[in-house]
ZAKESE-547157 format. One record per residue (C-alpha): y, z, x. Coordinates in pm, whole numbers, plus 32768, in hexadecimal, padded with zeros to 4 digits. Layout:
N
@v->Y	w->Z	u->X
...
//
This chain:
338
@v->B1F6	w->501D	u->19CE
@v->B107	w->502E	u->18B1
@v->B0F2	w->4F82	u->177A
@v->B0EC	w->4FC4	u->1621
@v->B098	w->4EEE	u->14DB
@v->B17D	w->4F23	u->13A5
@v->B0BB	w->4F1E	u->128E
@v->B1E5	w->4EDE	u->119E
@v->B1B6	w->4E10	u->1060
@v->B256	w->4CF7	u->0FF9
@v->B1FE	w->4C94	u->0E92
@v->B2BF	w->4B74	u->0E05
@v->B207	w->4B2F	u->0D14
@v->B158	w->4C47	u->0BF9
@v->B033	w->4B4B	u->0BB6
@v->AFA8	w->4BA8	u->0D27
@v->AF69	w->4CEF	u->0C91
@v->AFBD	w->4E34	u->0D53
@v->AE34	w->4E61	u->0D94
@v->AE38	w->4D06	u->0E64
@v->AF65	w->4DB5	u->0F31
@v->AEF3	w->4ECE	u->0F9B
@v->AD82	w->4E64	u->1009
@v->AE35	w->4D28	u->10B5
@v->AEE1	w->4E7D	u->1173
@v->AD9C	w->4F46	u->1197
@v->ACED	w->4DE5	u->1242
@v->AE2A	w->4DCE	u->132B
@v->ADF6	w->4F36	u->1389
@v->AC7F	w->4F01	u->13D9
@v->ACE4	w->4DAE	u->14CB
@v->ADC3	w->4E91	u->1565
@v->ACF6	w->4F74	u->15BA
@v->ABEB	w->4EC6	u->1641
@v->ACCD	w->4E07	u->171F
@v->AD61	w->4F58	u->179C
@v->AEE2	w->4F79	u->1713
@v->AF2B	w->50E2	u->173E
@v->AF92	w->5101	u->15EE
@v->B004	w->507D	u->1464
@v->B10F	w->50FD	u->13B2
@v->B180	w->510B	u->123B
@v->B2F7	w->5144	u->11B9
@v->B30B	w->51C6	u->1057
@v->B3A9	w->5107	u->0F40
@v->B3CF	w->5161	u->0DEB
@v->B3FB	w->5061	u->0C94
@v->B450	w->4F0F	u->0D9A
@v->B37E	w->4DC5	u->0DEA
@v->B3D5	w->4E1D	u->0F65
@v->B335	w->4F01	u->1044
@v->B26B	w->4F6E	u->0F26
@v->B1BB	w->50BE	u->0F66
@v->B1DC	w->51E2	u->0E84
@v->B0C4	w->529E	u->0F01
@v->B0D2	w->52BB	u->1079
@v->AFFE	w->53DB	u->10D9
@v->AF22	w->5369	u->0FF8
@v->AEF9	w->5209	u->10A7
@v->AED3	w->52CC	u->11DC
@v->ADB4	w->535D	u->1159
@v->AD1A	w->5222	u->10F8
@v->AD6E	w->517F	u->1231
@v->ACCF	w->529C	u->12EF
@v->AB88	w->526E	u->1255
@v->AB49	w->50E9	u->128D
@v->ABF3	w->5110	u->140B
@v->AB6D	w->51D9	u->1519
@v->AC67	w->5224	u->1635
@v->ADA6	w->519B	u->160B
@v->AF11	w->5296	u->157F
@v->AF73	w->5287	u->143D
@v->B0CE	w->52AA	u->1403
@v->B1B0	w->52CD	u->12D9
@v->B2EB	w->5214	u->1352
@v->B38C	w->529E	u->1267
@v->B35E	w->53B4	u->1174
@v->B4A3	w->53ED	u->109E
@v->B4BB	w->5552	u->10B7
@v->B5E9	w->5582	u->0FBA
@v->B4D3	w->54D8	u->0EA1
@v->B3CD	w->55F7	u->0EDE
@v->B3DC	w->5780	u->0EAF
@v->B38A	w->580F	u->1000
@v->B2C1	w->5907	u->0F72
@v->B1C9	w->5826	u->0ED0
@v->B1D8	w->571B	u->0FC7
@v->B1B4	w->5805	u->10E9
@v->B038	w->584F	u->1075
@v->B023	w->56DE	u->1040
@v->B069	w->56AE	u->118B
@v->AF8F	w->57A0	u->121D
@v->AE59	w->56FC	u->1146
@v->AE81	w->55B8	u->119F
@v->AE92	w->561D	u->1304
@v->AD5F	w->5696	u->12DF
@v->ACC2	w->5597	u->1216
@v->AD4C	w->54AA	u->134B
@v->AC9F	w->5548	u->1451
@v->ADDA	w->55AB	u->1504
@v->AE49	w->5440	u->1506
@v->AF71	w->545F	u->1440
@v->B107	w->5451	u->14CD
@v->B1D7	w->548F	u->13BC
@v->B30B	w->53CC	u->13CB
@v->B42E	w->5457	u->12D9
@v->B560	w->53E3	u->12A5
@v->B66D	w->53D7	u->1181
@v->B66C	w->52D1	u->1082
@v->B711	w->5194	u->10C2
@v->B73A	w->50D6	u->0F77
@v->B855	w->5153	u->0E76
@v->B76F	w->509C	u->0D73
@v->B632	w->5173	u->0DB0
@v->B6CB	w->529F	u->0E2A
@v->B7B4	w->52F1	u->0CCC
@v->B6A2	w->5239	u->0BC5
@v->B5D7	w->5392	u->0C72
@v->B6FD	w->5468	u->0C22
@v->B789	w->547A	u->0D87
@v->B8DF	w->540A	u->0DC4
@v->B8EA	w->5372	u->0EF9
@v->BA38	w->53F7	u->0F8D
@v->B96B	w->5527	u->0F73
@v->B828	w->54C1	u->0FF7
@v->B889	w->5540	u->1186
@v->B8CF	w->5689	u->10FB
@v->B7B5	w->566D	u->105E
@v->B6E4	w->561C	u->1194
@v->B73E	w->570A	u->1290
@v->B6F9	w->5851	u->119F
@v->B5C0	w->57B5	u->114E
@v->B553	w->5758	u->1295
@v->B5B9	w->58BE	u->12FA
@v->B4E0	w->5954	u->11C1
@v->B3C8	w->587C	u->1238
@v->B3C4	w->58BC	u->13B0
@v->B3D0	w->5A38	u->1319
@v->B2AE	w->5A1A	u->1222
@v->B1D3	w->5981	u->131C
@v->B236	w->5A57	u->1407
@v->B231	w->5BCF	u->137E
@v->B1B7	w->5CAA	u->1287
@v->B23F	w->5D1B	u->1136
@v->B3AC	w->5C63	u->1166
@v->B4D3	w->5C95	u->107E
@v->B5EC	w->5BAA	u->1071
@v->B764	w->5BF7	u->0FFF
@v->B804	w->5A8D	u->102D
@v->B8C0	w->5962	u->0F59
@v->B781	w->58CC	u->0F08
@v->B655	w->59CB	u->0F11
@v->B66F	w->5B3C	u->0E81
@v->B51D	w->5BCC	u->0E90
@v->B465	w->5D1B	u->0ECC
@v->B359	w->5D4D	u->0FEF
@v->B239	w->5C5C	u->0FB3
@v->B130	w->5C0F	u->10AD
@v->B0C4	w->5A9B	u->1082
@v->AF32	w->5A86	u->1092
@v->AE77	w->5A22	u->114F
@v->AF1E	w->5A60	u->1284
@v->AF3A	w->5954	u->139D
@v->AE38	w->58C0	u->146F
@v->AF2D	w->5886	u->1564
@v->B00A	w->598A	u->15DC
@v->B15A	w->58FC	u->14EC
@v->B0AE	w->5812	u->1447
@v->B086	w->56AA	u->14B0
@v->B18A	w->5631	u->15BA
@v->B2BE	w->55A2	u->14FA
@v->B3CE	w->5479	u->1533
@v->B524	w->5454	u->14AA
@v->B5A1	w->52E8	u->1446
@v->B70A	w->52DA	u->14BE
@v->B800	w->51D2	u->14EC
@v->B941	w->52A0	u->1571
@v->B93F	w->52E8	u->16EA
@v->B9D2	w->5467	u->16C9
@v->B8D8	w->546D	u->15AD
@v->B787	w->53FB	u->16B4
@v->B82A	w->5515	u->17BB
@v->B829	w->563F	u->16C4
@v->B6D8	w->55F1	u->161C
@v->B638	w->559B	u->1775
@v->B6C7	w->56DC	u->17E9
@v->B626	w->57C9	u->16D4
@v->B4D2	w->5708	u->1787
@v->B4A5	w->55F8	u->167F
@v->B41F	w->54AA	u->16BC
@v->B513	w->5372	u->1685
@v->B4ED	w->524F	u->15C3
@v->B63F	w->5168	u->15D8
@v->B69E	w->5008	u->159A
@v->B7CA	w->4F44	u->1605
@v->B7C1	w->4E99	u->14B1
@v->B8EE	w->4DE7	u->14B9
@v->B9A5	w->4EA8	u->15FB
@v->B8DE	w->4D95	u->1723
@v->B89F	w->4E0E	u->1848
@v->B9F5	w->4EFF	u->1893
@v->B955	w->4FE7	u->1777
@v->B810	w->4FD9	u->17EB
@v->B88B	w->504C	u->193D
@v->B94F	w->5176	u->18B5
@v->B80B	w->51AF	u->17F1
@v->B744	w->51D3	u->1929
@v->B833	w->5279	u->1A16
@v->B858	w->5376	u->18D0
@v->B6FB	w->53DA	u->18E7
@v->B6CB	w->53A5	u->1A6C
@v->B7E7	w->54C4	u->1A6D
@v->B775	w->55BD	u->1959
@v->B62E	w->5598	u->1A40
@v->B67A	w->55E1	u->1B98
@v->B749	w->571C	u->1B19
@v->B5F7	w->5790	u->1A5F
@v->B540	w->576F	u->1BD3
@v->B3C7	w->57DA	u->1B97
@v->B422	w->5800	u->1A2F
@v->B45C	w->56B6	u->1A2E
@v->B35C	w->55F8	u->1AD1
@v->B286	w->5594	u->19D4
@v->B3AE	w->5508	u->18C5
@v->B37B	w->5394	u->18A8
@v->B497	w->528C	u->1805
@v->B426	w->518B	u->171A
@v->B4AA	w->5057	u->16BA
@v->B43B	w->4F71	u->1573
@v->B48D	w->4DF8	u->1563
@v->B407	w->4CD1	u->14B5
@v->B336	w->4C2A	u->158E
@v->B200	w->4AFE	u->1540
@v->B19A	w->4A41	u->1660
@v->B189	w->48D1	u->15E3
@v->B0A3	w->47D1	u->1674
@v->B1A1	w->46A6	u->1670
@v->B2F0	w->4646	u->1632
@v->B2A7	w->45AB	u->14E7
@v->B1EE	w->472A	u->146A
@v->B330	w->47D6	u->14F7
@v->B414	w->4711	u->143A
@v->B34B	w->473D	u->12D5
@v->B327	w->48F3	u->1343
@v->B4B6	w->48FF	u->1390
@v->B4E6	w->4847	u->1234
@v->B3D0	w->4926	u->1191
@v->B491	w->4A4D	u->1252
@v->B5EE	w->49B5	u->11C4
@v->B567	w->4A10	u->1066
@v->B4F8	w->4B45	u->109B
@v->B63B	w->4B92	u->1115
@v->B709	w->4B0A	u->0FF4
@v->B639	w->4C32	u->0F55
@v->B64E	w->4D28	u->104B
@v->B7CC	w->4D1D	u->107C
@v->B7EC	w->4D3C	u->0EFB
@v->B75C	w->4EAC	u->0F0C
@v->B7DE	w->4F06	u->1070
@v->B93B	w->4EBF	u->1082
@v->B970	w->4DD3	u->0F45
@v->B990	w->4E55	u->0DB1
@v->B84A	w->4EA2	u->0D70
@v->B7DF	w->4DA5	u->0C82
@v->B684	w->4DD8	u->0C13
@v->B5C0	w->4D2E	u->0ABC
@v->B4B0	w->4E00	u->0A56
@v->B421	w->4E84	u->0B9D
@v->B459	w->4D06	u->0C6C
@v->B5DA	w->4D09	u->0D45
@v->B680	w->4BF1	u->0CF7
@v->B6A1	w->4AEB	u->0E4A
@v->B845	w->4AFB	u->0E72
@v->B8E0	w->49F5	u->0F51
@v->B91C	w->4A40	u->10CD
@v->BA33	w->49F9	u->11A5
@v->B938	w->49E3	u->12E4
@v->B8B5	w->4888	u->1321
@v->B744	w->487E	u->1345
@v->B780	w->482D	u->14A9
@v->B84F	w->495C	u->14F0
@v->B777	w->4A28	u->1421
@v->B65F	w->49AD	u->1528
@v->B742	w->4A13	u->1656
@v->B6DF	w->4B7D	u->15EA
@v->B575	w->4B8B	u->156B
@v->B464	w->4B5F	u->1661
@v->B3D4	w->4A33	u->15AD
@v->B351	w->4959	u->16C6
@v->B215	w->48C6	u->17C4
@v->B134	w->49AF	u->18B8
@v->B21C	w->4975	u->19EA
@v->B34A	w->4999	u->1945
@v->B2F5	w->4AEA	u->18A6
@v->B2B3	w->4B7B	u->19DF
@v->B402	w->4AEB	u->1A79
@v->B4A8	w->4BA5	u->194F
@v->B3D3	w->4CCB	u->194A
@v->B419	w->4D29	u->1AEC
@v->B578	w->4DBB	u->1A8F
@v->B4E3	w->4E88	u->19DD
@v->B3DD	w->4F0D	u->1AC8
@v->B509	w->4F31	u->1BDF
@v->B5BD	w->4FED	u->1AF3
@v->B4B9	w->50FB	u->1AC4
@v->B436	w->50BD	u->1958
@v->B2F8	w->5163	u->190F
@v->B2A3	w->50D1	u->17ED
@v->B2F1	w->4F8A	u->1742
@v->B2A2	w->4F70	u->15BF
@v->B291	w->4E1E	u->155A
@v->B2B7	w->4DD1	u->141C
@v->B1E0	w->4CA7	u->13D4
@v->B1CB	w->4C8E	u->1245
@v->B2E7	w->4BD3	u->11D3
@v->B243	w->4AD0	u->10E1
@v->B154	w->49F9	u->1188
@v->AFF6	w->49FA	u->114C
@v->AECF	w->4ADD	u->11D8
@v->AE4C	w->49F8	u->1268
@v->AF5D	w->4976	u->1336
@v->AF9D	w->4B11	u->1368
@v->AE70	w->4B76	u->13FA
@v->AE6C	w->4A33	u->14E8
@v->AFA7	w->4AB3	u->1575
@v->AF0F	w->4C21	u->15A1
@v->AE18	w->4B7C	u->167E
@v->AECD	w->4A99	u->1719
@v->AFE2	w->4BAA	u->1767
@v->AEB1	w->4CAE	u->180F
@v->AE2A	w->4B85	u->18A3
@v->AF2F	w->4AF3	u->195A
@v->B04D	w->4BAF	u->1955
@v->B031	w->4D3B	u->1986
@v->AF5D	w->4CF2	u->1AB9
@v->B07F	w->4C55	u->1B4A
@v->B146	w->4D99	u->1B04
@v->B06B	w->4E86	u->1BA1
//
């Protein structure tokens, strides 16, 4: 299984300034890196405190040029927020400004908030995803394409300049539904999923989903690799675990507010909601814990056939306390998974 650093912002408070934010990401990026994570990953986020990154192929481009090996992911782009035809060249640049390290991740728009501020209602936004994920695969794909759908009417265009790689960079779908992982693992797509709330039953209708749309694809299939994102900080004692899973509680009195809650947000900053999870069940599920523990919790994971684990590790505590458990998670962890 390999591992892969979210590089998602948290940003409580607008006095840390946005500039502070991102080059605490870009240093994060360079650690891992150097201490050989296979790759980082951004998620797109528009007008919110939380996961704050409204320019994700450009923050793969910066990352690319202060890191020298490791995959750059965009986990996710929010395809129903972009016009294909524009951000197909987009893609196809930053690719190359990237070096061919770039796996764009796409997905469609969680957060009713975001999603119709940006004009998009979000009962629409699946719609909305598959025809532009189809017009996208197309563009980057083919020459002069028309399109006669719900979304996109056009006349043949050719976007410029073509590929480096043959269909552009590889891609991954963010999916939740198990019917939803077979179909878009079947059209050859790579699969990010979380259980979220679902435990461990979803998860395992996740994985048997893709393991399926897979072994019908045969050579086809091979190469598709299943991805799974959790919170996870490796904590040093039981004392730092309690003050992350409190630190994490927060966040989450945010988080839920935008993701399943009313969408309550003052000027840019969501407004912390209460939660009907106790911090202790809340800790049940994130992966907020010692050395040896993480790898007991991790080994399911490995026996299930993950590929990748994205850990989201920026929550709310400090940098320093960050890139400490970076090192202490390449250190004395991932060796124990390999």
């Amino acid at each position: 299984m390999d591992f892969c650093i979210q590089l998602s912002a948290d940003y409580p408070n607008k006095s840390y300034g946005g500039d502070r934010v991102y080059k605490d990401m870009v240093e994060q990026a360079i650690l891992a890196d150097q201490l050989g994570f296979e790759s980082i990953s951004m998620t797109e986020h528009h007008l919110i405190n939380v996961l704050m990154m409204p320019a994700p192929l450009q923050f793969a481009v910066k990352i690319a040029a202060h890191t020298k090996h490791i995959k750059i992911i965009t986990s996710v782009v929010v395809l129903p927020l972009h016009d294909m035809r524009v951000f197909a060249g987009e893609i196809v640049a930053a690719d190359i400004f990237t070096n061919q390290r770039l796996l764009l991740g796409v997905g469609r728009g969680a957060y009713k908030f975001e999603m119709e501020r940006l004009g998009v209602p979000i009962i629409e936004t699946q719609e909305r995803f598959d025809e532009a994920l189809a017009v996208l695969k197309a563009l980057l794909s083919e020459e002069e394409v028309s399109w006669d759908g719900e979304y996109y009417k056009f006349e043949p265009l050719t976007i410029m300049p073509r590929p480096v790689r043959k269909g552009g960079p590889p891609m991954m779908v963010a999916v939740v539904n198990p019917d939803r992982v077979y179909s878009y693992a079947k059209e050859g797509m790579h699969i990010q999923t979380t259980p979220l709330a679902g435990g461990q039953g979803l998860l395992e209708r996740q994985v048997n989903s893709f393991q399926r749309a897979k072994e019908e694809q045969s050579e086809v299939g091979e190469n598709l690799t299943l991805t799974l994102s959790r919170v996870g900080f490796v904590a040093r004692s039981e004392h730092a675990r309690q003050s992350h899973l409190e630190t994490a509680y927060a966040y989450y009195r945010r988080f839920d507010n935008v993701f399943t809650g009313p969408g309550i947000v003052d000027a840019g900053m969501i407004r912390p909601l209460p939660r009907e999870q106790s911090i202790e069940e809340l800790g049940e599920n994130l992966l907020i814990c010692s050395p040896g523990e993480m790898v007991d919790r991790l080994m399911p994971y490995v026996e299930l056939g993950i590929d990748r684990m994205v850990l989201n590790i920026n929550f709310g505590v400090s940098q320093e306390e960050t890139l400490e458990s970076i090192q202490c998670f390449a250190e004395e962890v991932i060796p124990q998974l390999r």
